[in-house]
C-alpha positions as CSV (number, residue, x, y, z in Angstrom):
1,X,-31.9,43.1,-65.8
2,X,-31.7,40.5,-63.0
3,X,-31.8,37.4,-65.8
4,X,-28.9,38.9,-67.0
5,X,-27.1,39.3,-64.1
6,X,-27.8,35.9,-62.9
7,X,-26.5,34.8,-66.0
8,X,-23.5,36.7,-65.7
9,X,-22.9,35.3,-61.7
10,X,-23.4,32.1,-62.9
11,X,-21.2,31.5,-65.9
12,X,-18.7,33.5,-63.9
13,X,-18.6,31.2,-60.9
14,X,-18.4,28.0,-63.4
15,X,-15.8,29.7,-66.3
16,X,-17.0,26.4,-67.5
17,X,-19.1,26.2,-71.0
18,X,-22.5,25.7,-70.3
19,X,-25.0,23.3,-71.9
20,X,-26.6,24.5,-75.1
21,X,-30.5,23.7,-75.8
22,X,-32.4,23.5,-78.8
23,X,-36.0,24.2,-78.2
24,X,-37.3,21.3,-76.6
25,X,-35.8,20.8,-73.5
26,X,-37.2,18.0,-71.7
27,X,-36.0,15.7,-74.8
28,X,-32.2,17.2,-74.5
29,X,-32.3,16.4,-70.6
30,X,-33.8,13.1,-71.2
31,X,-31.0,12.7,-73.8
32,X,-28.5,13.9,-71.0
33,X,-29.4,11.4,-68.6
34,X,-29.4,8.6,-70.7
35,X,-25.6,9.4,-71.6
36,X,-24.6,9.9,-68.1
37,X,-25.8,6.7,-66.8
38,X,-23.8,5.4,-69.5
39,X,-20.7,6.9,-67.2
40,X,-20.2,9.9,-70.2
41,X,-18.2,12.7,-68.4
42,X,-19.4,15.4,-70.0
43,X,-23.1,14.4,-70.1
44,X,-22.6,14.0,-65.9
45,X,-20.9,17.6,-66.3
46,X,-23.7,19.0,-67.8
47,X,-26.8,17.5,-66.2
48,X,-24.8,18.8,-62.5
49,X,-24.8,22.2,-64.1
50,X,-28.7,22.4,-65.4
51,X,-29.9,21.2,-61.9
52,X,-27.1,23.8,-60.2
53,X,-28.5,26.7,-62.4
54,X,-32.6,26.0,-62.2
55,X,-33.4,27.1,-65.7
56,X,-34.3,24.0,-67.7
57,X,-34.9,22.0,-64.6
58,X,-36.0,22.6,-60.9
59,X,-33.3,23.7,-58.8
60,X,-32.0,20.6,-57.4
61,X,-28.2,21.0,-55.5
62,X,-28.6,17.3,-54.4
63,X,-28.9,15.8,-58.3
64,X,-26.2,18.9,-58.8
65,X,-23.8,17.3,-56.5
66,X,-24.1,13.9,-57.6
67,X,-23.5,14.2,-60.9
68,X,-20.7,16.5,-60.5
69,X,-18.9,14.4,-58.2
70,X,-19.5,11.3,-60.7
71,X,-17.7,13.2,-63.8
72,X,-15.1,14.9,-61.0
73,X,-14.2,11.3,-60.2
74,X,-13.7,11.1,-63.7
75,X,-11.1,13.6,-64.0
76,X,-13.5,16.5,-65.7
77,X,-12.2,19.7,-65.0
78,X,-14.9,21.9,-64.9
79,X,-17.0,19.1,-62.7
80,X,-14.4,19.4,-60.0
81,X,-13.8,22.9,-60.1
82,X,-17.9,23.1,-59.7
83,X,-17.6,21.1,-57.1
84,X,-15.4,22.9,-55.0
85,X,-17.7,25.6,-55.5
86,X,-19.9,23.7,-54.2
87,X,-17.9,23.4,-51.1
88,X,-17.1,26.6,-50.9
89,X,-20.3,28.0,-50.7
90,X,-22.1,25.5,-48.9
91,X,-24.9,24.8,-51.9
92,X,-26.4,22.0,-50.6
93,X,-23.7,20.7,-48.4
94,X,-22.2,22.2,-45.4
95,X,-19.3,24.6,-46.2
96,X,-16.1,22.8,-46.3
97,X,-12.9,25.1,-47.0
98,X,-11.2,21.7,-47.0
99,X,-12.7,20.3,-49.3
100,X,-13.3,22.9,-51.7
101,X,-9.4,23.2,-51.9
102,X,-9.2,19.5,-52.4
103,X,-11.8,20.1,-55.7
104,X,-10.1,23.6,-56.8
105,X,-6.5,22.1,-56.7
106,X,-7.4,19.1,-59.1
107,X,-9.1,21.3,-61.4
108,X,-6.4,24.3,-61.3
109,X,-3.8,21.3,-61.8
110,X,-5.4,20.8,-65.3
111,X,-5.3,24.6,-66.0
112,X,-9.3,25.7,-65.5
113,X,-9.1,29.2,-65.2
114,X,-12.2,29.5,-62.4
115,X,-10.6,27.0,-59.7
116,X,-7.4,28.9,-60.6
117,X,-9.0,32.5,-59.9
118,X,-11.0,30.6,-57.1
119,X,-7.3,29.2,-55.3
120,X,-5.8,32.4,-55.4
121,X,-9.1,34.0,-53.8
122,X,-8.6,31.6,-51.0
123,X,-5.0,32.6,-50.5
124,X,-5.8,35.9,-50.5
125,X,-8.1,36.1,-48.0
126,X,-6.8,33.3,-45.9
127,X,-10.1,30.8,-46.3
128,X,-9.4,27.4,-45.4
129,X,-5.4,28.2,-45.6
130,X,-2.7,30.4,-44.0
131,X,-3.4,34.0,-45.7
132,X,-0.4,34.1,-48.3
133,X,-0.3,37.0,-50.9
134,X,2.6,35.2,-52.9
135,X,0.3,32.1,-53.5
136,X,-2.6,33.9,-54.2
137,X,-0.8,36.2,-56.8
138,X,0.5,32.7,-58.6
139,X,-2.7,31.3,-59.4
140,X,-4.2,34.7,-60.0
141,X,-1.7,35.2,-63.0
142,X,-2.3,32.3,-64.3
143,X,-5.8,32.7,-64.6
144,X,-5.6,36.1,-65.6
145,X,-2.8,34.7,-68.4
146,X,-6.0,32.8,-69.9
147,X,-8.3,36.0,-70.0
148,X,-10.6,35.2,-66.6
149,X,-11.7,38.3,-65.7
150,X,-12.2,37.7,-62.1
151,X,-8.8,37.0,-61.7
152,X,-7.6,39.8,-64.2
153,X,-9.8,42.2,-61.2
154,X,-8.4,40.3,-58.6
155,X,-5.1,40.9,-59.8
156,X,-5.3,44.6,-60.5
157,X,-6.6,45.1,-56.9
158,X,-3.5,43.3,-55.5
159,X,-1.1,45.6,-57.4
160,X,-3.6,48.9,-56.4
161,X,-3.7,48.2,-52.7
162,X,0.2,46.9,-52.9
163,X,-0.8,43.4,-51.2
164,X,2.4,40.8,-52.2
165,X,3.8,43.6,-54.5
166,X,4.9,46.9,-54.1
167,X,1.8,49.1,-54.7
168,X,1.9,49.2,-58.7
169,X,-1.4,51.9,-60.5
170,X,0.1,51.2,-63.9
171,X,-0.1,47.7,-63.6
172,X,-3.6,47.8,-61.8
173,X,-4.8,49.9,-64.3
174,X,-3.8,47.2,-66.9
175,X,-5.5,44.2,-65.1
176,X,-8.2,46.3,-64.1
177,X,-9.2,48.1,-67.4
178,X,-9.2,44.3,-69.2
179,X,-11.2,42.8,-66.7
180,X,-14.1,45.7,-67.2
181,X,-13.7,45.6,-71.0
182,X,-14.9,41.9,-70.3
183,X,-18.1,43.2,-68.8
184,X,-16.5,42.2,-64.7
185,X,-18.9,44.6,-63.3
186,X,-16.4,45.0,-60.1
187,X,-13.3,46.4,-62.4
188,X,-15.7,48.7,-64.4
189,X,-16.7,50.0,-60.8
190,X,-12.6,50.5,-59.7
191,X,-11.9,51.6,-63.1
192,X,-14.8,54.2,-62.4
193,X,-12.9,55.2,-58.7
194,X,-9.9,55.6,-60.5
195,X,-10.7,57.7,-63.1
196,X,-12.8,59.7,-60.6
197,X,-9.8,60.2,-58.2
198,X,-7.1,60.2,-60.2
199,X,-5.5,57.3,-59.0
200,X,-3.1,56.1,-61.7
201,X,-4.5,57.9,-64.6
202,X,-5.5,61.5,-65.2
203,X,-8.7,62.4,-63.4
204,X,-11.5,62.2,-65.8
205,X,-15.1,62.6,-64.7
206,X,-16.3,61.2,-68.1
207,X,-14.9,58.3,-67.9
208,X,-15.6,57.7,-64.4
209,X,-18.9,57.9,-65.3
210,X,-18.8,55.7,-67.9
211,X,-17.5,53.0,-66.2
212,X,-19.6,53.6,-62.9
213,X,-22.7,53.9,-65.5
214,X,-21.4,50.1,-66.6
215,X,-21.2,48.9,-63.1
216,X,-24.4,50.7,-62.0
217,X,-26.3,49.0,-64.4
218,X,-25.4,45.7,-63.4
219,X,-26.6,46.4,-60.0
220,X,-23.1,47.0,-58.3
221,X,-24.3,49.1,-55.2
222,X,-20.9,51.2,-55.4
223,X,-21.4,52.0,-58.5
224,X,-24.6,53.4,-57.9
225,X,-23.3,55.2,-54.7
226,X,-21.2,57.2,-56.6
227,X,-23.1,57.7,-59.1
228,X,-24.8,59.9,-57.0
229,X,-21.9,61.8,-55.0
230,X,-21.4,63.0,-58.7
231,X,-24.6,64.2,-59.9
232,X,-25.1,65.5,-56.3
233,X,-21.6,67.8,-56.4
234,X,-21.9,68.5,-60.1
235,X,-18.3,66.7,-60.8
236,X,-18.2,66.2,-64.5
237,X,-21.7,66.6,-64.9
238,X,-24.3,69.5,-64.3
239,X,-25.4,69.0,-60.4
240,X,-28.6,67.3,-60.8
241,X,-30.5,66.4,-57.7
242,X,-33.1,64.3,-59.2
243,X,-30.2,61.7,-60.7
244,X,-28.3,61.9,-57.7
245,X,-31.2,61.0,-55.4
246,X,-32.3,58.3,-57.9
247,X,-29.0,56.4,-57.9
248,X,-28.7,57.0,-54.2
249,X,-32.1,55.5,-53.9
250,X,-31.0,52.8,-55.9
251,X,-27.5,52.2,-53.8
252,X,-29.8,52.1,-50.6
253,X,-31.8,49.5,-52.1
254,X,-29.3,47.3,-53.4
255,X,-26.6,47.5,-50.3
256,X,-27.1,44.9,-47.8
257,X,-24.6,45.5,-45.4
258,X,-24.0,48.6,-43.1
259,X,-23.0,51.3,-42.8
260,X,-23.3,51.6,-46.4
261,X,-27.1,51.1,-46.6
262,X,-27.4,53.7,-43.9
263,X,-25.2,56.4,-45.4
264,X,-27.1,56.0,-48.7
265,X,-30.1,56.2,-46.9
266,X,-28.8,59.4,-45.4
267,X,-27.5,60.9,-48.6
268,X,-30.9,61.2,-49.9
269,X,-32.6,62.2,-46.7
270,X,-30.2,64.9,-47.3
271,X,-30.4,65.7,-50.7
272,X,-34.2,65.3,-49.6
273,X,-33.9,68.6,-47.8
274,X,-33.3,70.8,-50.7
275,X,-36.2,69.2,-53.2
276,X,-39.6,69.4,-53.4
277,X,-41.9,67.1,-53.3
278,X,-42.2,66.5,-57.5
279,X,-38.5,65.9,-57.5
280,X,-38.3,63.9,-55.0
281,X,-41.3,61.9,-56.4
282,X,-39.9,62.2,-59.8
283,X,-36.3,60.7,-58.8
284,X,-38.2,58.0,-56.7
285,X,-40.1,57.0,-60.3
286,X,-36.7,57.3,-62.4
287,X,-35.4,54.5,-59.6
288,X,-38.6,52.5,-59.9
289,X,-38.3,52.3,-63.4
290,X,-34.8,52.0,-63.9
291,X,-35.3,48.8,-61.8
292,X,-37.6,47.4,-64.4
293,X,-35.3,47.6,-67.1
């Protein structure tokens, strides 16, 4: 479960295509770094992107750097919208907002749907630039236009919480639901919250858990959360301690911030109270395996 999360992260934060390997590696690297000291774009592109993702090569953000800034220069799309990832998130360089938005711009110019998604996350949340729904809603719809489902979620969130548009569940409910049917583990969560509270569609505990089942099982803490506040009030579902205390066992685990950690925490401790001791070993040993999967 966590390689294919980090896969997912990665080839989200990219929305580049990655390298393809045959089954001898070092001979496709060594093939790589022939053609980008030869000043081939995509070869640079591509040799930035195996040392960013530590698979086929030791992690190296240094080597990742250099040869994305040597195809960027070139005008490859997907180099400079790494790069300003790069930036962004400080990966072996110190955070520049600046910078990042220099990278993001160049690649959203040429139409790459991650810089795009990654500009209008920016404006959104005021990083680096004045906070300025309008701006952020642009380059999200333009990147939700060529199916990135980040943005399509990004999107759908603006129009549920009515941020640059008047509030809009209909049109949330659009962005959102093609953003989870891409696998976007943070609209299958929504999608989950809005089936379970009715918001926008009729309220329909199977489908909530569906899509909360979706999210849950690619580790969004959320999803896990409320996973539990279901099986623990018997919504949709016969009440079930054991579940409930495994996926609030779970959330606790997973959530690194406050107070959610502590209220998961809490929520077994509760449910806690009303097992015994074989349950709650039982639910613990559903968690730990569920983890292994």
């Amino acid at each position: 479960m966590k390689t294919r999360r980090f896969l997912v992260v990665v080839m989200w934060l990219f929305a580049s295509a990655a390298p393809v390997w045959g089954d001898d590696h070092a001979a496709a690297v060594s093939s790589l770094k022939t053609r980008a000291a030869q000043g081939e774009a995509e070869a640079q592109f591509a040799l930035g992107f195996i040392y960013f993702q530590g698979e086929v090569v030791p992690q190296d953000y240094a080597a990742a750097l250099k040869w994305f800034r040597l195809a960027a220069a070139q005008g490859d799309a997907g180099a400079q919208n790494n790069l300003g990832f790069m930036y962004f998130s400080g990966r072996g360089i110190p955070q520049d907002y600046a910078q990042a938005l220099k990278w993001y711009r160049l690649a959203a110019a040429q139409g790459n749907a991650g810089a795009q998604r990654s500009l209008g996350f920016m404006y959104d949340k005021g990083l680096g630039v004045p906070q300025d729904y309008a701006e952020a809603l642009t380059w999200y719809r333009l990147a939700a236009a060529q199916g990135d489902a980040g943005a399509q979620n990004n999107l759908g969130s603006m129009y549920g919480s009515g941020r640059g548009v008047p509030q809009d569940y209909a049109a949330a409910l659009t962005w959102i639901r093609r953003a989870a049917a891409q696998g976007q583990v943070g609209a299958q969560s929504k999608l989950g919250f809005m089936y379970a509270t009715g918001q926008g569609v009729p309220q329909d505990y199977a489908q909530a858990l569906k899509w909360y089942r979706l999210a849950a099982a690619q580790g969004d803490a959320i999803a896990q959360n409320n996973l539990g506040a279901i099986y623990g009030s018997g919504r949709g579902v016969p009440q079930d301690s054991v579940q409930a205390y495994k996926w609030y066992y779970l959330a606790a685990a997973t959530f690194t911030t406050n107070p959610q950690h502590d209220n998961a925490v809490k929520a077994c401790n509760s449910l806690a109270t009303r097992m015994t001791p074989a349950q709650i070993a039982e639910a613990q040993k559903l968690a730990r395996e569920w983890k292994k999967q």
